[in-house]
FIFI-860652 format. One record per residue: residue in three letters; x, y, z of N, C-alpha, C in turn. Coordinates in steps of 0.2 Angstrom, whole numbers, plus 2048, in hexadecimal, padded with zeros to 3 digits. Example, Ala and Ser with C-alpha at 12.3 -4.5 7.8 and 13.67 -1.06 7.14 Angstrom:
BEGIN
ALA8427E482783E7EA8278427F0827 SER8407F58238447FB824840800827 
This chain:
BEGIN
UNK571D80946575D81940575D7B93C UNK573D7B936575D7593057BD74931 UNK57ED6E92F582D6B92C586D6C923 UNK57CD6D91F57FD6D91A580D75914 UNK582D79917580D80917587D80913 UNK58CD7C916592D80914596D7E90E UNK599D8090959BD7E9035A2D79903 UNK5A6D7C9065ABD769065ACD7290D UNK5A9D6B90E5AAD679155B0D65918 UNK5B5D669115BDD649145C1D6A916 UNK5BFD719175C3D759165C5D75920 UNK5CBD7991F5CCD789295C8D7F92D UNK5C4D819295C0D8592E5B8D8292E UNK5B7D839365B1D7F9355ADD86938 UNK5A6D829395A0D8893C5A0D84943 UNK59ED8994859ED8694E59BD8394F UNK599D7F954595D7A956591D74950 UNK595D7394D592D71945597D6A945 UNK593D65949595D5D949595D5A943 UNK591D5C93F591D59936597D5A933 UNK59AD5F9335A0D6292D5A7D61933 UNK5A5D5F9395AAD5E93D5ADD5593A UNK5A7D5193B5A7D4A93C5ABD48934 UNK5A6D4C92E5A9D4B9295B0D4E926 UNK5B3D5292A5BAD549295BED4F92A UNK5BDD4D9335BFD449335C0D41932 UNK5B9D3C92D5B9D379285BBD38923 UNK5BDD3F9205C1D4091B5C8D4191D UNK5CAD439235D2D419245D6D3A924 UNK5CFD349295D1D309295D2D2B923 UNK5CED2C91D5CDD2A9185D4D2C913 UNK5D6D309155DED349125E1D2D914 UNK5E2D2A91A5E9D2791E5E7D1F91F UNK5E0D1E91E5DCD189205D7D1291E UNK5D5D0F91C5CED0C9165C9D0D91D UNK5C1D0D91C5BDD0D91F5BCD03922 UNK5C0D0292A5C2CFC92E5BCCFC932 UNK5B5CFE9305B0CFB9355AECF4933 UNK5AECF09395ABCE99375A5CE9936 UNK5A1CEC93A599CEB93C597CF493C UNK592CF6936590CFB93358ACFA92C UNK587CFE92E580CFE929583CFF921 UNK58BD0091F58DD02918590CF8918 UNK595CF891C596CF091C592CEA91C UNK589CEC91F586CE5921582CE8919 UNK581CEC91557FCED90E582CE8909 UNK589CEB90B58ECE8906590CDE907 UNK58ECDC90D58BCD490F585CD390D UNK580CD790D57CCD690B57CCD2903 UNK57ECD78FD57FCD88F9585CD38F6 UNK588CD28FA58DCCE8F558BCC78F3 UNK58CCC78EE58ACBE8E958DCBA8ED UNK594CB88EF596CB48F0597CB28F6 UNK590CB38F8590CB390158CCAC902 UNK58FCA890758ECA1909587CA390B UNK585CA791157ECA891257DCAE90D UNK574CA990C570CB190856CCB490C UNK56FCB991256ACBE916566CC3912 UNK560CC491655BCC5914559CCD916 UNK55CCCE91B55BCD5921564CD8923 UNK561CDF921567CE3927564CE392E UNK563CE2935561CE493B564CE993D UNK55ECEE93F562CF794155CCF7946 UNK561CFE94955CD0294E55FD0794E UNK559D0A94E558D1394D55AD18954 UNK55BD1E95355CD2295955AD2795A UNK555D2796054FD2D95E554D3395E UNK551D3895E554D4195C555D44964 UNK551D43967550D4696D554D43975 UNK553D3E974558D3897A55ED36977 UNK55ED3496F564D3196C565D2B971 UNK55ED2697455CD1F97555AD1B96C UNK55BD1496F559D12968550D1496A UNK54CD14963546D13964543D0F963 UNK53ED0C96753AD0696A535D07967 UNK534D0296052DD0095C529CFC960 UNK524CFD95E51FCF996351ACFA95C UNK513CF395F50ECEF95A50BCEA95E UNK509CE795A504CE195C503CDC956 UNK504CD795A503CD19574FCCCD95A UNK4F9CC99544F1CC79544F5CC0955 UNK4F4CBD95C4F3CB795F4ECCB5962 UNK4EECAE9604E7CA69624EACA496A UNK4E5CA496E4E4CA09754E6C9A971 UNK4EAC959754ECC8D9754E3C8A973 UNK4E3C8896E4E0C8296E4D8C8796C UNK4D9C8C9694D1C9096A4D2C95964 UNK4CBC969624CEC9A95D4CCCA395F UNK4CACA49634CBCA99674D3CAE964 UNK4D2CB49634D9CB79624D8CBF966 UNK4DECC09684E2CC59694E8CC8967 UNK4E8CCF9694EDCD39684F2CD596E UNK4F9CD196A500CD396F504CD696D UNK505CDB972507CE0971512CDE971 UNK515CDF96D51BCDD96B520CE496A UNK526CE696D529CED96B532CE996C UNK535CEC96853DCEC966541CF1963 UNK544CF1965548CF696154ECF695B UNK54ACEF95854ECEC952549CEC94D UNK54DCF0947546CED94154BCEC93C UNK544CEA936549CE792F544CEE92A UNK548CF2926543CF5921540CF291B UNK539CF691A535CF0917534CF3910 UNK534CF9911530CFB909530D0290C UNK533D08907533D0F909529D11905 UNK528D17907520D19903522D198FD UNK51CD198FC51BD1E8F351DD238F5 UNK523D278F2525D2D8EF527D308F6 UNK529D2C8FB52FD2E901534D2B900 UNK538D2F902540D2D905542D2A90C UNK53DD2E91053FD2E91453BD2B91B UNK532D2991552ED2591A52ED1D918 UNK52FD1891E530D1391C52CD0F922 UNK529D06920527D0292252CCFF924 UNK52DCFD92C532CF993052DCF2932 UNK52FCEF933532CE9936533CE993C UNK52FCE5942533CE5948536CDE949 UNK53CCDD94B53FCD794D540CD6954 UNK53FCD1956540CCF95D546CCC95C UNK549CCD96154FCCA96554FCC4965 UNK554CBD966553CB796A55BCB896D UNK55ACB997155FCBB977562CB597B UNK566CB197B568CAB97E564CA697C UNK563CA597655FCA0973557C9F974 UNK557CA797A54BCA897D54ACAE979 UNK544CAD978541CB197453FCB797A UNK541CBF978540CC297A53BCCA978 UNK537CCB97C533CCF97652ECD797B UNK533CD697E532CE0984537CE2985 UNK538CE898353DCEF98353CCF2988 UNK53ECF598F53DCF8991542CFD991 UNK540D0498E546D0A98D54AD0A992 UNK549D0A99754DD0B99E553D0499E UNK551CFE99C553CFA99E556CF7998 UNK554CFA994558CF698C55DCF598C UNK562CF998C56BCF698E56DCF3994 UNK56ACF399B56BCEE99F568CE899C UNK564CE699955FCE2995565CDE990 UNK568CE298F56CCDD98A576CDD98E UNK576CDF99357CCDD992580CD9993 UNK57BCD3997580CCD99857ACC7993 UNK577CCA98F574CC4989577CC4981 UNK578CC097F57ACC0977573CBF975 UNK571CC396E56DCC396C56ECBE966 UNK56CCB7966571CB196056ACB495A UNK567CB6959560CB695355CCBC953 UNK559CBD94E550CBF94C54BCBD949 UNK545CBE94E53FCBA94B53CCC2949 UNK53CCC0941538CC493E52FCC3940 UNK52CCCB943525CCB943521CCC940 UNK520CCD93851ACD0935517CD7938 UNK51ACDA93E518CE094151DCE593C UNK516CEC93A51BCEF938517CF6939 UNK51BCFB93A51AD0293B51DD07934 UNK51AD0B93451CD11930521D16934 UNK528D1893252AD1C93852FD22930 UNK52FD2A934532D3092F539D2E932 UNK53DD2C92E543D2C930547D32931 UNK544D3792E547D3D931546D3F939 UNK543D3C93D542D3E944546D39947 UNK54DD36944551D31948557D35946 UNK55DD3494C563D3894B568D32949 UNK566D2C94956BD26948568D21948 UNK56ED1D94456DD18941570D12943 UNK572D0B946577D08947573D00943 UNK577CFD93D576CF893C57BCF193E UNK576CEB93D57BCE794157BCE2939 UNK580CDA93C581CDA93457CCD5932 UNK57BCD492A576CCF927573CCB92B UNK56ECCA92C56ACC3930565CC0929 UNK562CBB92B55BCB7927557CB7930 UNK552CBC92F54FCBA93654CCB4936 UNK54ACB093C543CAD93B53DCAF939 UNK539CAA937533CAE93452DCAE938 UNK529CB093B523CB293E51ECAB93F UNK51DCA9945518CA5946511CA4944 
């Protein structure tokens, strides 16, 4: 059952099972009694972004997407074209994260866009395998102090993600 089917979203009868017109009856009660007090959100790390009189000039919002089906972050995966030490021999390694910066929507989509994978530096080491199962025990005794921007980039439909979480303005490092 949609969300957007119904005419007025503040009224106190809802449709059942309709988490959309439930959530925004919420944020509109709370908005009655409250100002929007998130520190760290995709509308606040925009409005940092954007502000002129900001001592850093960030370059990137860092987010991670949430597939439809797990409601896990999704793990972007690529390859990076690396040189053997001291030879000019190349290879492809293969790189995945669950952090990207957006790069450019299509021509004439809203909703398809080129991402960015960023890598983590996690306690100051550069970190660069995701394993789904172990992502969150993977992070919860490291602070992630950076991002090292890759050049790796994927096309992904943002319609096939249920969520969104951003973290606030960075300047990643730039790609080796």
């Amino acid at each position: 059952m949609g969300c957007s089917n119904q005419n007025n979203i503040y009224s106190t009868k809802h449709r059942e099972h309709c988490v959309c017109d439930i959530v925004q009856s919420i944020v509109h009660a709370q908005d009655k009694v409250n100002k929007d007090t998130c520190d760290t959100s995709c509308y606040a790390s925009i409005q940092q972004l954007n502000h002129k009189n900001s001592f850093n000039r960030h370059t990137t919002i860092p987010f991670l997407l949430y597939c439809r089906s797990s409601c896990k972050p999704f793990i972007g995966k690529g390859f990076m074209t690396k040189h053997h030490n001291h030879c000019s021999e190349k290879f492809f390694k293969e790189i995945e994260s669950p952090f990207f910066r957006a790069k450019k929507f299509l021509r004439g989509s809203k909703c398809c866009v080129r991402l960015e994978l960023l890598l983590p530096i996690k306690d100051k080491k550069f970190s660069q395998s995701f394993d789904k199962r172990s992502y969150c025990d993977d992070h919860i005794d490291k602070k992630i102090t950076d991002f090292i921007a890759t050049g790796v980039c994927l096309t992904v439909d943002l319609n096939q993600f249920i969520g969104i979480t951003c973290l606030d303005p960075i300047t990643p490092i730039p790609p080796k």
